[in-house]
One Martini backbone bead per residue (centre of mass of N, CA, C, O) as a GRO file, in nm:
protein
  246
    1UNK     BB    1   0.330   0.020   7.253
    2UNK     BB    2   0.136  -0.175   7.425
    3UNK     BB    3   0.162  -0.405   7.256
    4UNK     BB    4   0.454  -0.427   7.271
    5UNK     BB    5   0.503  -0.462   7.588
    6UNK     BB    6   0.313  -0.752   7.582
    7UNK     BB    7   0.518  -0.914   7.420
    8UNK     BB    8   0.747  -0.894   7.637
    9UNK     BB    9   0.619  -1.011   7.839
   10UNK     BB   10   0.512  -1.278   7.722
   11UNK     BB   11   0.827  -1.354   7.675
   12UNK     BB   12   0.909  -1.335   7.997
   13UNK     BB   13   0.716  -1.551   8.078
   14UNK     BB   14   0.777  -1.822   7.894
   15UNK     BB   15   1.093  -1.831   8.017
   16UNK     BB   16   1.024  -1.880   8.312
   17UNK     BB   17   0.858  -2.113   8.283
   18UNK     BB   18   1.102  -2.265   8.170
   19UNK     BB   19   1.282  -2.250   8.427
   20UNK     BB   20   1.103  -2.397   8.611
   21UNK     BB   21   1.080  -2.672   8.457
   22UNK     BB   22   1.403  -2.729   8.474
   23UNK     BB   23   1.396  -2.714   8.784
   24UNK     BB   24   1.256  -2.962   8.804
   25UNK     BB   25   1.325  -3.190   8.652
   26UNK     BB   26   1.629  -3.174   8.747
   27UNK     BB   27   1.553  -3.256   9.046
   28UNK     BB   28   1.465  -3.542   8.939
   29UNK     BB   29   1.749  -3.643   8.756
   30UNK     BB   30   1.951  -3.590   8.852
   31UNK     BB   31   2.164  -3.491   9.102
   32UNK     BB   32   2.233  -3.256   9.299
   33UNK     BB   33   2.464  -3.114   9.232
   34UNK     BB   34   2.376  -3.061   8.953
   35UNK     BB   35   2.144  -2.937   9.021
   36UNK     BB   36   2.227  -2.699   9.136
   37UNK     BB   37   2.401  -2.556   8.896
   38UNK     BB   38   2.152  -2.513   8.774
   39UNK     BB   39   1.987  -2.336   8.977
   40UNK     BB   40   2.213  -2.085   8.960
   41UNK     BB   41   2.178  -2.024   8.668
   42UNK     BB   42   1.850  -1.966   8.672
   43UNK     BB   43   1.889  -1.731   8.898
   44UNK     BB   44   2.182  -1.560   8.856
   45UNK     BB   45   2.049  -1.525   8.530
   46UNK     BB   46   2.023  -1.221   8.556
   47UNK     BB   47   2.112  -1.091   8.851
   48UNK     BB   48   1.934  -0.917   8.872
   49UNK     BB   49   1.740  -0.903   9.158
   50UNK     BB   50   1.900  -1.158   9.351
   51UNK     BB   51   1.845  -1.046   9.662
   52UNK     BB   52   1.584  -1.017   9.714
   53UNK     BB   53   1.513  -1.349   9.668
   54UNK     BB   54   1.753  -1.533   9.839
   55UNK     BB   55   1.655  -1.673  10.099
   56UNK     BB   56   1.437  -1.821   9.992
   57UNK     BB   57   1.607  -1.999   9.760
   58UNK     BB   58   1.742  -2.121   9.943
   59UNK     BB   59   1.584  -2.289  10.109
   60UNK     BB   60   1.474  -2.458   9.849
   61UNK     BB   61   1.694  -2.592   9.858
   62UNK     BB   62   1.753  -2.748  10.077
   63UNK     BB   63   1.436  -2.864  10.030
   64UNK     BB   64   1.590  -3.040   9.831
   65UNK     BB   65   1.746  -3.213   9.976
   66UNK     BB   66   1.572  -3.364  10.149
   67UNK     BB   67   1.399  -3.486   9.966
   68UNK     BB   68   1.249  -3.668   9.749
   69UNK     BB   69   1.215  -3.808   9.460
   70UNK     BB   70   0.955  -3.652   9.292
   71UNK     BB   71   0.688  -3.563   9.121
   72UNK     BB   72   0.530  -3.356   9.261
   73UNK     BB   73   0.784  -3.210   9.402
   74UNK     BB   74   0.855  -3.118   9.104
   75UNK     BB   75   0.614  -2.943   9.069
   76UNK     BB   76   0.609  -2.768   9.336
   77UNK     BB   77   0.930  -2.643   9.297
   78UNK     BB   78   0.842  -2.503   9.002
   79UNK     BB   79   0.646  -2.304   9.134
   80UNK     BB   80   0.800  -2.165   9.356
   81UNK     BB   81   1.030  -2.065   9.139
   82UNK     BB   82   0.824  -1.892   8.955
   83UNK     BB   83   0.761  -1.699   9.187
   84UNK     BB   84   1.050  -1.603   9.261
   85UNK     BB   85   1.123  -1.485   8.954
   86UNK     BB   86   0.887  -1.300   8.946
   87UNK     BB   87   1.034  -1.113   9.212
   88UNK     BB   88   1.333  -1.084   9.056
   89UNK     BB   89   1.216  -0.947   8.802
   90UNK     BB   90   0.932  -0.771   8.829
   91UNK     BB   91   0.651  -0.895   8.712
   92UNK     BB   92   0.506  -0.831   9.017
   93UNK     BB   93   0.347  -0.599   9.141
   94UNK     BB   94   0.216  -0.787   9.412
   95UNK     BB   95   0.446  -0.846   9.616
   96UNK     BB   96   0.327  -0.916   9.890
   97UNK     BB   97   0.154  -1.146   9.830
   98UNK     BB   98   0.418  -1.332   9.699
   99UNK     BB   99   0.549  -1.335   9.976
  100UNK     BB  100   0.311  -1.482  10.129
  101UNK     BB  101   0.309  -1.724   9.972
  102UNK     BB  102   0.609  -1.837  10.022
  103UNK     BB  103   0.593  -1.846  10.330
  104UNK     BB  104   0.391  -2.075  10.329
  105UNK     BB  105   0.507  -2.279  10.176
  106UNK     BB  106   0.821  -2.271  10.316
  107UNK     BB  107   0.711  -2.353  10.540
  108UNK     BB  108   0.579  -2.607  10.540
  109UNK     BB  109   0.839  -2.750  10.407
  110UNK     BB  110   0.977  -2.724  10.658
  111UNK     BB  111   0.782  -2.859  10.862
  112UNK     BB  112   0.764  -3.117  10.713
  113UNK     BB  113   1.083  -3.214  10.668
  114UNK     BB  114   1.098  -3.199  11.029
  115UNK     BB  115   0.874  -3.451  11.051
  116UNK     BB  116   0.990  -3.678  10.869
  117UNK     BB  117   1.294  -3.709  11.006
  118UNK     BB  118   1.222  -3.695  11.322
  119UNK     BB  119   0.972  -3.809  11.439
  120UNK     BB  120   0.986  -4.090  11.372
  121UNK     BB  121   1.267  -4.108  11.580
  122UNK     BB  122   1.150  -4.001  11.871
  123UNK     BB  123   1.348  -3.945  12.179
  124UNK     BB  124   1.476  -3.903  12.473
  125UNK     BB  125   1.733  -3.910  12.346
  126UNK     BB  126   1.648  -3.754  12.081
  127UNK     BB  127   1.580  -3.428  12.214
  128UNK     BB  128   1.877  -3.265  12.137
  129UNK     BB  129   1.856  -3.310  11.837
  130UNK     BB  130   1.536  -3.208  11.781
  131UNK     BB  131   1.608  -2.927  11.863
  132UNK     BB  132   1.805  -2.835  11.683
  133UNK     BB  133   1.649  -2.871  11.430
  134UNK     BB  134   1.421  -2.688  11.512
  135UNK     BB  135   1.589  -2.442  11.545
  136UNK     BB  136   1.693  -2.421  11.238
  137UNK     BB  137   1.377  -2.370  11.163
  138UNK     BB  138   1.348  -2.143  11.265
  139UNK     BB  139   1.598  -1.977  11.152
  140UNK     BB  140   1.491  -1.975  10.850
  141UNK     BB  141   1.193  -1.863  10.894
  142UNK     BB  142   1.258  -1.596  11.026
  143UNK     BB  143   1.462  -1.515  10.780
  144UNK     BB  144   1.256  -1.494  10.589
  145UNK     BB  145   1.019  -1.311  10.670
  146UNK     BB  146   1.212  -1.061  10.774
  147UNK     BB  147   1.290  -1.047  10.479
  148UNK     BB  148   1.062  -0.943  10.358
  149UNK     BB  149   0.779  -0.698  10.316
  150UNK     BB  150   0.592  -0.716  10.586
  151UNK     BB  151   0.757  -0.464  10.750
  152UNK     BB  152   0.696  -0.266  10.529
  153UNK     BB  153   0.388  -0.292  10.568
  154UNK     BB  154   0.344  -0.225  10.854
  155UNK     BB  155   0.519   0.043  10.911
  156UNK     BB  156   0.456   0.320  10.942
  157UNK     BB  157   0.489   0.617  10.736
  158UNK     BB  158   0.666   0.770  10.994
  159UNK     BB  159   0.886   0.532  10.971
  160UNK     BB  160   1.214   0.468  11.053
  161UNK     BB  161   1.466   0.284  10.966
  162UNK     BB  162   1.482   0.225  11.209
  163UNK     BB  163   1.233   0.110  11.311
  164UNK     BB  164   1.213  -0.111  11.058
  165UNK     BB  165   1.444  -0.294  11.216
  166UNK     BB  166   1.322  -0.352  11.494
  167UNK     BB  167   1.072  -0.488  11.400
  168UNK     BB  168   1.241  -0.712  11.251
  169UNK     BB  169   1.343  -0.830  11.471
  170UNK     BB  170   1.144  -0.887  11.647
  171UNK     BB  171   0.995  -1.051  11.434
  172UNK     BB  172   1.194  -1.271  11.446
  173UNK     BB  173   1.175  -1.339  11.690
  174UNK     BB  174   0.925  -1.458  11.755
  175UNK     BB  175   0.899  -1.654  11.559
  176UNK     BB  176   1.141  -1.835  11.621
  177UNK     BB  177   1.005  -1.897  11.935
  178UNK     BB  178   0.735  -2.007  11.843
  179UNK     BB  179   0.838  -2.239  11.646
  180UNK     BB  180   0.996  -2.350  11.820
  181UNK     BB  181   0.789  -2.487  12.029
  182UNK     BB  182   0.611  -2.614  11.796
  183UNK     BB  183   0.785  -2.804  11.727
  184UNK     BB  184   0.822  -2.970  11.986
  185UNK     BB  185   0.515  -2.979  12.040
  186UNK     BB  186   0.469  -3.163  11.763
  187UNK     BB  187   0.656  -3.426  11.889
  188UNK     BB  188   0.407  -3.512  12.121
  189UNK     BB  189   0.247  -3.642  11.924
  190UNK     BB  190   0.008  -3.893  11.824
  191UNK     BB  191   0.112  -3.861  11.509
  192UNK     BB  192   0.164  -3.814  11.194
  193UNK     BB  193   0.345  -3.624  11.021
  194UNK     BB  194   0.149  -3.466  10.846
  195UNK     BB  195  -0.025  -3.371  11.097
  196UNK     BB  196   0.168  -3.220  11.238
  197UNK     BB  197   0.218  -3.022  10.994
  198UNK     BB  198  -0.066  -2.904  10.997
  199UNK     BB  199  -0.105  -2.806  11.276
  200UNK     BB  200   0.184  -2.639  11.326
  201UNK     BB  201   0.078  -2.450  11.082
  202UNK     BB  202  -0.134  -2.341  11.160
  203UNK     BB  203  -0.053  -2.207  11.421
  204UNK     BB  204   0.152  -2.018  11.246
  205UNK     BB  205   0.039  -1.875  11.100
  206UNK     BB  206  -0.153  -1.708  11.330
  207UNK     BB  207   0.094  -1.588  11.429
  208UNK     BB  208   0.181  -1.409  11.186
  209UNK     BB  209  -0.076  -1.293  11.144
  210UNK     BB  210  -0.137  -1.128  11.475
  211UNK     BB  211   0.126  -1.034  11.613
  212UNK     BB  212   0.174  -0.752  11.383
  213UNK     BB  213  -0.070  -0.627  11.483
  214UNK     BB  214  -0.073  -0.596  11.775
  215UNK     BB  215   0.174  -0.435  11.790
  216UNK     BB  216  -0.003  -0.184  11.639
  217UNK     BB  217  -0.339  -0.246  11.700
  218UNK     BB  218  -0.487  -0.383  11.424
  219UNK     BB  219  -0.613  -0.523  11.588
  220UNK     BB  220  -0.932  -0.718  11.663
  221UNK     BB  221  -1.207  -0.895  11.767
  222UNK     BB  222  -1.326  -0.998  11.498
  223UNK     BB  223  -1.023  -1.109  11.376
  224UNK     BB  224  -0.991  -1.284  11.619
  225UNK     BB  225  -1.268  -1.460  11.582
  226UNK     BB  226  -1.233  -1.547  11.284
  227UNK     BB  227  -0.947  -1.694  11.351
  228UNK     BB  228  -1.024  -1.869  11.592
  229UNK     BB  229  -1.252  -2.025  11.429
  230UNK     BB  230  -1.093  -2.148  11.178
  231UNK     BB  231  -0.869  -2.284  11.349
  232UNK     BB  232  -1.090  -2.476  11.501
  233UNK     BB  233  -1.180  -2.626  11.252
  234UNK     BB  234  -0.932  -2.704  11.120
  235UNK     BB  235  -0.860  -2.907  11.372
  236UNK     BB  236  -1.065  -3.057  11.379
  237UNK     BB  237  -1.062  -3.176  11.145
  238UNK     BB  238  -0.788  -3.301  11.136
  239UNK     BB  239  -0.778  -3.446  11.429
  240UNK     BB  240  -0.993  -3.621  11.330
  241UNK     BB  241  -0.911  -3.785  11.049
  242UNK     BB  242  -0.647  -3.918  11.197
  243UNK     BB  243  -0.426  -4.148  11.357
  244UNK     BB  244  -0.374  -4.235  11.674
  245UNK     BB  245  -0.047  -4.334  11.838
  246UNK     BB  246  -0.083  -4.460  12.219
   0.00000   0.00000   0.00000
């Protein structure tokens, strides 16, 4: 029996990996409207838990819309679909833990997105279409995140669902307001796109990270003073290696 379950395991995992591929490849060689129609069959056949990972699934088509083609850009776009239906297919047992890593990968190409098309082009004159550009990534970001499992693996296990959903809105509502600010002020450092969405990046982290702790109490000093530290190392890094344009 147990070899039996392996053997399903294991071809469930290389079909899963062939699907990944299928959507790298397609989003690379197709016209995107054709890669669209691809990339809906392969993840909602079999339809089965295709809600649970729906947010995320969309966001990455997005990001796959903005993007230029290139094989980087899709051997990394077949990474995280790959990660999306491990967790709508239910093969991830410690599914919090790959809920957080695609928040964070999620995040990241959103922001960097965000300052390749705005940021270059950035001016006084164009500061209201700016804001609405960083509204827009910032309710993307809260509202994947909240919809994530990070709220119910914070909640206490005394809270009730009004509980569960209360601190949903709060946490997206905070992460929103932080995401929209940080990206304002990452547009008017004078470094080039990449540098910019490091740093806003790292900042989004931390907050991201202490932010739901502390709401709950859960914050340390220890804590707090480690994740200070190395968010300070690496801005060093960050900011060091630079190239400022005054």
């Amino acid at each position: 029996m147990a070899e039996k379950l392996r053997s399903i395991l294991k071809r469930t995992s290389w079909s899963l990996v062939l699907k990944a591929v299928i959507f790298g490849v397609a989003w690379w060689a197709l016209p995107w409207w054709l890669f669209l129609l691809v990339a809906l069959y392969l993840y909602f056949v079999p339809i089965t838990g295709a809600y649970k990972v729906s947010v995320p699934f969309f966001v990455l088509l997005l990001i796959t819309l903005l993007q230029g083609q290139d094989v980087i850009s899709a051997v990394i776009f077949g990474a995280v679909f790959y990660f999306i239906i491990l967790v709508k297919d239910l093969i991830i047992i410690n599914r919090r833990t790959t809920h957080e890593i695609l928040m964070l990968v999620l995040s990241y190409l959103l922001i960097r997105g965000f300052f390749l098309h705005v940021g270059g082009s950035f001016g006084w004159r164009s500061l209201l279409d700016s804001a609405v550009a960083a509204f827009a990534v910032s309710v993307l970001v809260a509202s994947f995140i909240k919809n994530f499992s990070v709220a119910d693996a914070l909640v206490p296990a005394t809270a009730n669902s009004r509980e569960a959903r209360s601190f949903r809105r709060m946490l997206g509502g905070m992460v929103f307001l932080l995401m929209w600010q940080l990206l304002i002020i990452g547009l008017f450092l004078p470094l080039n796109f990449l540098y910019q969405s490091a740093v806003v990046f790292l900042l989004a982290v931390v907050l991201m990270d202490l932010v739901p702790q502390y709401i709950f109490g859960e914050l340390s000093r220890r804590k707090a003073l480690a994740t200070g530290i190395v968010l300070f190392a690496l801005l060093i890094i960050v900011l060091a290696s630079a190239r400022w344009v005054l």
